[in-house]
N, C-alpha and C positions, 0 to 999 in steps of 0.2 A: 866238298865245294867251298869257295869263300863265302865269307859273310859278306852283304851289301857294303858294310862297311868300307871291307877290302876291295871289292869293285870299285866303288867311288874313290878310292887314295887317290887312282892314276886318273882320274877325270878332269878336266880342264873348270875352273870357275864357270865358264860360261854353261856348260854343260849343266853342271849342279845347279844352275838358278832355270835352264830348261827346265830338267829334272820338277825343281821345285813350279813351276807352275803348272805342271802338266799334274801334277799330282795333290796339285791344293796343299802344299806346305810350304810353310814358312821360314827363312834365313834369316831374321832381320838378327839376330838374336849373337847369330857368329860372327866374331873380328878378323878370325882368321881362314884359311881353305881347310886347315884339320878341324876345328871346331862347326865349320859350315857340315864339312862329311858327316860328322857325328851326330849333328842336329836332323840333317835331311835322312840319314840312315833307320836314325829311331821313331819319323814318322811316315816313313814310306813303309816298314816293316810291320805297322799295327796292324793284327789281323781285318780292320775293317775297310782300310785304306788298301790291301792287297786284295782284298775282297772286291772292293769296287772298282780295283784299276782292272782286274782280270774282266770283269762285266764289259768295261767300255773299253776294252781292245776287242772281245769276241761280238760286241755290238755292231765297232768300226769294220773289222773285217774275221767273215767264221773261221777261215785258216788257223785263225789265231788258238784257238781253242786243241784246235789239232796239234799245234806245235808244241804246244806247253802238256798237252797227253804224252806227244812224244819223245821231250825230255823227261818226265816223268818216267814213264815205262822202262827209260834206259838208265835208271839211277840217277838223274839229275842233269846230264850230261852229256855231248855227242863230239866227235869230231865236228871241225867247222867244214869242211869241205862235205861231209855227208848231209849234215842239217841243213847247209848251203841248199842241197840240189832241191830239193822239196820245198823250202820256207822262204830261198834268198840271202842275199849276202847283206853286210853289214858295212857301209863304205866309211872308208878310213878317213877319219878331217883332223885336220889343227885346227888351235882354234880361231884363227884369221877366216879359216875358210867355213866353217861352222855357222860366225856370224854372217858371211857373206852371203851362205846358199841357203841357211836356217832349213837342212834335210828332216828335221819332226813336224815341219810343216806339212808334207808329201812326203810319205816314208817309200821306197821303191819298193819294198817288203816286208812280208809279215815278222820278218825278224829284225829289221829295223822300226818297226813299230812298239814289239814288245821291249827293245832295246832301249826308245827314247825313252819309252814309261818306267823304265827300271826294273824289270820282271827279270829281264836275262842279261847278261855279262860276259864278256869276251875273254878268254883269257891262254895261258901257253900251260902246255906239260909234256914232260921228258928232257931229253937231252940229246944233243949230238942229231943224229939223223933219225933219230926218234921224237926229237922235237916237233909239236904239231899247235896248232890252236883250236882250242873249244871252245863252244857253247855252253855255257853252263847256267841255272837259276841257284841264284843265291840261296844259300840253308840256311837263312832264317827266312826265307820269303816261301819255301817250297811247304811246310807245313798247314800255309793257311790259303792252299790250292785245291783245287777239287781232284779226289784222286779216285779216278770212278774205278780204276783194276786193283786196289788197295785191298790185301786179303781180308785183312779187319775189318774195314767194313762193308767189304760186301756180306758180312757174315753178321752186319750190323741192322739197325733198324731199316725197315722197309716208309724209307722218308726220303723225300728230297728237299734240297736246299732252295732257297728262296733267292732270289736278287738282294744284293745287298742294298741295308737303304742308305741314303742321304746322310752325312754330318750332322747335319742342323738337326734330325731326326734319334740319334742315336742317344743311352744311357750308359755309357759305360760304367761298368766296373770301377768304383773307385774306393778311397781306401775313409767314407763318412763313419762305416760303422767304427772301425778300426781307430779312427781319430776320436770320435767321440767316447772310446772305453778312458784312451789318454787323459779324457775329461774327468772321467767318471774316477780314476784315480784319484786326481787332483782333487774333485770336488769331495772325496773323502779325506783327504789329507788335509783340506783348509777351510770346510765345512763341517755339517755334520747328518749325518744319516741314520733317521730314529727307530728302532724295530716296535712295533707293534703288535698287538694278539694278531692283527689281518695282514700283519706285513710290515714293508717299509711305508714311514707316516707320509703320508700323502704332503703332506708340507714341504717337504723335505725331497720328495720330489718332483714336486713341482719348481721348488729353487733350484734342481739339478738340471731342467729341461730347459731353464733358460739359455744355459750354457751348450744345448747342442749346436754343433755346426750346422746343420739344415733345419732352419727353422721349422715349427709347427705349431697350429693354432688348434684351439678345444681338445676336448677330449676324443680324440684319434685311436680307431681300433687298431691301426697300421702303428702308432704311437707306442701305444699300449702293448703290443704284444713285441715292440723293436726293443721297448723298455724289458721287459720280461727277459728277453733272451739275453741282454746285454748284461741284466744281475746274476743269470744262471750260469754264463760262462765264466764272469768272474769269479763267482763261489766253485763254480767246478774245478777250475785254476789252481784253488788255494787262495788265495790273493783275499779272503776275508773271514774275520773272525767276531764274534759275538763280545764286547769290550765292556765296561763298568757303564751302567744306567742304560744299558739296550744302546747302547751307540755299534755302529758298524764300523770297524778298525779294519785295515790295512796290516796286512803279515810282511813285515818291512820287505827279509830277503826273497821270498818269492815273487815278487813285485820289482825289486831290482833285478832280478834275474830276468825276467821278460823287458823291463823297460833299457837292459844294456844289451838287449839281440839284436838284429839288424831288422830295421821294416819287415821282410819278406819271411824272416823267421816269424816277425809277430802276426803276422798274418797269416803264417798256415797255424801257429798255435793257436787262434782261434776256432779255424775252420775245424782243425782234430776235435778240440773239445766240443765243437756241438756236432760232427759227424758219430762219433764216439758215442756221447751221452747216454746214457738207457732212461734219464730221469726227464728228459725234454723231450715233449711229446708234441709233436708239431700237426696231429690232428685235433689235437683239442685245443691248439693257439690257433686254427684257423677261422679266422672271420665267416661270422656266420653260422658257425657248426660249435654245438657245446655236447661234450660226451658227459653222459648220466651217470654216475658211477652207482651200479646195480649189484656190482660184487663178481656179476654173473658174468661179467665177459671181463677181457684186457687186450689190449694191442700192445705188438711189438714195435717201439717207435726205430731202434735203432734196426732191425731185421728191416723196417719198410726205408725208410734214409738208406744203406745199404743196395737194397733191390735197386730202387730210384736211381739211386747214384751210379750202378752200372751200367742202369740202360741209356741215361746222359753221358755215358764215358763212348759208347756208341756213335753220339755224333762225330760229327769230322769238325777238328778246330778251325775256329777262324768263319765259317760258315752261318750262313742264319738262314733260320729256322721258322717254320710259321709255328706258335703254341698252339694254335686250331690243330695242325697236322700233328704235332708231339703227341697231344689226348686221344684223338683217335686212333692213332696206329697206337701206345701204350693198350687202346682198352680194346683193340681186336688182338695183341699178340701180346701183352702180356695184364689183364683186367685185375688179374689176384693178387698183383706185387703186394698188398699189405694184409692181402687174408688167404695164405698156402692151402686153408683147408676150405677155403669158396663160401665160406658160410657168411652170408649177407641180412641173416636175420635174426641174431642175437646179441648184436651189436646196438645199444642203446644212445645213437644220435640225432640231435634234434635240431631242428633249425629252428637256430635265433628271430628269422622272423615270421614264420608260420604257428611256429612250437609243435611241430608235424615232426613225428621219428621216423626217418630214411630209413626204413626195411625194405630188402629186396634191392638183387640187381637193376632195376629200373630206375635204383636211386643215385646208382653212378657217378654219374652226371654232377651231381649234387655233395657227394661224399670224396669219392676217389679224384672226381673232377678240381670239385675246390680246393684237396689238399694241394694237388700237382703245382695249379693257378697259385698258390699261396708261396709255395716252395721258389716258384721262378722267380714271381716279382719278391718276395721274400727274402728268407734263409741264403739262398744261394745266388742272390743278385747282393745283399749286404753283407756278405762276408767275402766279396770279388771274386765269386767261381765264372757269375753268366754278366754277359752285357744282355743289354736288350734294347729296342727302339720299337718306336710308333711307326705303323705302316701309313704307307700317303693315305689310304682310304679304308673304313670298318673300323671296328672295336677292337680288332687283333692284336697280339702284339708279335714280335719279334723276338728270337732269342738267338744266343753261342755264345757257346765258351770261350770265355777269357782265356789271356795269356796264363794267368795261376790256375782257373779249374782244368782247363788242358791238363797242364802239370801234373797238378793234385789225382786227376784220374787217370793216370797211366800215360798219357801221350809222350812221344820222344820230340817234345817241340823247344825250342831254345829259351833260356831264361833272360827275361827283358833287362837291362840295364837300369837301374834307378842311382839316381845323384840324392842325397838324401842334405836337406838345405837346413843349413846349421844358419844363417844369417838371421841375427835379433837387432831390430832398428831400433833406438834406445833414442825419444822424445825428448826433448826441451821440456816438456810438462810433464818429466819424471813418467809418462810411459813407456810400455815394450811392445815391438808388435813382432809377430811370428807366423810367418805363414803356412798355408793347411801344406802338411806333409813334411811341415820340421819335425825334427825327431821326440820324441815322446818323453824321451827321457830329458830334454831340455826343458820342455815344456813343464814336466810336474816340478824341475829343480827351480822352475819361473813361482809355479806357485808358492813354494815355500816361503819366498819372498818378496813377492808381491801380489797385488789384489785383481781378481779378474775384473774386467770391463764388460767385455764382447767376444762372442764367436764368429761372426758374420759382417762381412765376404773373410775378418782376418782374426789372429785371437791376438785382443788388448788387454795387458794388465798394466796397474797402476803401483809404483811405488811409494808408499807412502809411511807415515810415522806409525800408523799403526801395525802395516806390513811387516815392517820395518821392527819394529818388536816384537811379533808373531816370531819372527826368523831368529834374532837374540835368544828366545826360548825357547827354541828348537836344539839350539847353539850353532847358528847359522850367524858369522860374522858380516861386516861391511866390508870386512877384505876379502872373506874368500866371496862374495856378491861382485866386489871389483874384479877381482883375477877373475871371473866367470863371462862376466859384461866384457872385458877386454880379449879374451879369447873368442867369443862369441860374435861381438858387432863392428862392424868396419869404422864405428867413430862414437864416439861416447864425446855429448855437449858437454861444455866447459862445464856448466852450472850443476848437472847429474856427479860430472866427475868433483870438482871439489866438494859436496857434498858430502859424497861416500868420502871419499881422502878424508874428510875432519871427523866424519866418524871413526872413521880405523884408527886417526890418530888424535885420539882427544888432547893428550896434551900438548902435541905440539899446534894446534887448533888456537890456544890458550894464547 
């Protein structure tokens, strides 16, 4: 089937800005009708946005719900004269007469309703007297549909889906953790980070924490244990080595290696090394719970991440989830994911705030419950597997899988488009500013030559004579700094550019 994209080529302006209100998206952004398709394609296709438009058509009218079962069921697709008979036809306007009669006001039918919201697509196949026109749901939009005769899962968890919620409500999946490793490069390459008998010196990271993109204030067990994982994936990488006077060095080319992949590369390279790990044990980073080490027992962290991760490969993408309903169907069908041989009483866990050791089933709740809780809002919301959002009402939260942990766990759903933004605003007052989701490797070649500022809402460095010599010792020039600034920013100020020029060229400066 097409992609939404290709549905929308043949669509008139007026349509696409229908389209976009009916769907809470925005065009301000497109000059032209390719770049308007493009924009309204990629946020009509978010699983949460197909999520919620499918809600309030089957709200508007039930048919609706039938009709997109029925293309379902039929590979995606029908004749239009048979889909006709059951759902309705789809009346054909220009767009003179579109504005004139405005039919998504009063759709005559359930197929003109899923039509005006973008769910389904008109279109021709064959040839000669074969030639016909179909119905069809776009294949990027068909994945994050409810597919209740889908063999997989019906052979999946015993759960249902929840209403999708609200925008203003949702947490998506984004790429904080991911950006902030970018930091944590940086902050090795242009700071420094002390090892101690206990660790990395607390000094040392706390200058590091300044620099995350999501601020955070005191000492945060959520903090503390994002820190954790973020040091253990980079050493797992390679990416660090023990250097002269306990400094923490950077392994130059394994580090270029990851900072020259593309986003989506670097982002399953993180997710493998902590799916992976045997050494990162995500029961004993969970808040609240500290494991005794008694000799006498051990957990499989990667055996239980593994289990876990199948039974989340279970859900249906795009879909959300109550965590309330996740725990209890995990702990009626499958309660032992992280102990095969059921044994719940030689396991030495306590809680941090009773100092009471969880033996015995009964402590569930308390053990196998908190690690799951941990895991959602956690591991697998910061390294972009799950979205989640607050429900209107309760303490619950909401969960689904993202466009990448889809991916990542089996599913055959389409890989999102990302535009990766190379654009560095270069200040009058000798700053750079780079926005969250510039490329990584931009960003650390910024550090070598200039001084951080801020993370937050944007990342500022500063140019300056001391940078500015840092980079000289590096053997980082003012020209290769200028050819960089010039490929990089759409206008470099006079005062920045002569500058650099009389650096590059002292003597003719003279």
């Amino acid at each position: 089937m097409p992609t939404t994209s290709q549905m929308l080529a043949e669509y008139p302006d007026i349509l696409l800005q229908v389209l976009a209100e009916l769907r809470g998206a925005f065009l301000d952004g497109a000059d032209t009708h390719e770049q308007a398709v493009d924009l309204l394609a990629a946020q009509i296709t978010d699983p949460t946005s197909v999520q919620f438009a499918y809600q309030e058509v089957i709200d508007m009218a039930d048919p609706a719900k039938g009709a997109i079962e029925t293309l379902l069921k039929e590979g995606g697709e029908m004749v239009e004269a048979q889909f006709s008979r059951e759902f309705g036809s789809i009346r054909q306007m220009g767009p003179a007469k579109l504005e004139r009669e405005s039919p998504w006001l009063y759709p005559e039918s359930v197929s003109e309703l899923l039509y005006y919201y973008g769910l389904v697509g008109r279109g021709f196949k064959g040839a000669g007297k074969n030639a016909h026109t179909i119905i069809y749901l776009p294949n990027d939009v068909t994945p994050w549909l409810p597919h209740p005769q889908n063999p997989v899962l019906a052979s999946g968890l015993p759960i249902q889906p929840v209403p999708p919620p609200s925008a203003a409500r949702t947490l998506p999946a984004d790429d904080s953790f991911l950006e902030d490793m970018g930091t944590f490069l940086g902050f090795l390459h242009a700071d420094q980070l002390r090892l101690t008998a206990k660790g990395p010196n607390p000094e040392d990271i706390d200058r590091f924490v300044q620099r995350l993109q999501i601020p955070f204030s005191g000492d945060e067990p959520e903090l503390n244990t994002r820190l954790a994982l973020l040091l253990h994936l980079a050493n797992r990488l390679g990416w660090l080595r023990r250097g002269d006077n306990d400094l923490v060095q950077l392994t130059g080319n394994r580090v270029r290696l990851f900072l020259d992949k593309t986003r989506a590369e670097q982002r399953f390279a993180l997710w493998e090394a902590w799916r992976n790990s045997p050494d990162w044990n995500d029961l004993c980073h969970t808040p609240g719970l500290e494991c005794t080490n008694t000799n006498n027992w051990k957990n499989d962290p990667r055996q239980t991440r593994e289990t876990l991760l199948g039974i989340f490969a279970k859900l249906q993408p795009g879909a959300w989830y109550s965590r309330y309903d996740i725990l209890r169907t995990i702990k009626t069908t499958e309660p032992d994911f992280q102990r095969p041989t059921g044994d719940y009483d030689s396991w030495y866990i306590r809680s941090t705030t009773t100092q009471e050791f969880l033996k015995g089933f009964e402590h569930w709740d308390q053990v196998e419950g908190a690690l799951i809780r941990f895991l959602i809002s956690g591991p697998l919301h910061w390294l972009s597997a799950q979205d989640l959002a607050e429900p209107s009402a309760g303490d619950d939260l909401l969960v689904s899988l993202s466009h990448w942990g889809a991916i990542w766990l089996g599913h055959d759903v389409p890989q999102p488009h990302e535009q990766l933004r190379r654009t560095i605003t270069v200040g009058e007052d000798f700053t750079l500013t780079l926005l969250p989701g510039a490329s990584l490797a931009d960003r650390f070649r910024v550090e070598r030559f200039a001084q951080w500022q801020a993370s937050y809402p944007n990342y500022i460095y500063q140019i300056s004579q001391r940078s500015l010599k840092r980079a000289t010792e590096g053997s980082i020039t003012p020209q290769q700094i200028l050819s960089f600034l010039r490929e990089r920013s759409p206008e470099i100020p006079a005062k920045v550019l002569t500058a650099l020029e009389r650096l590059s060229n002292p003597e003719r400066a003279k």
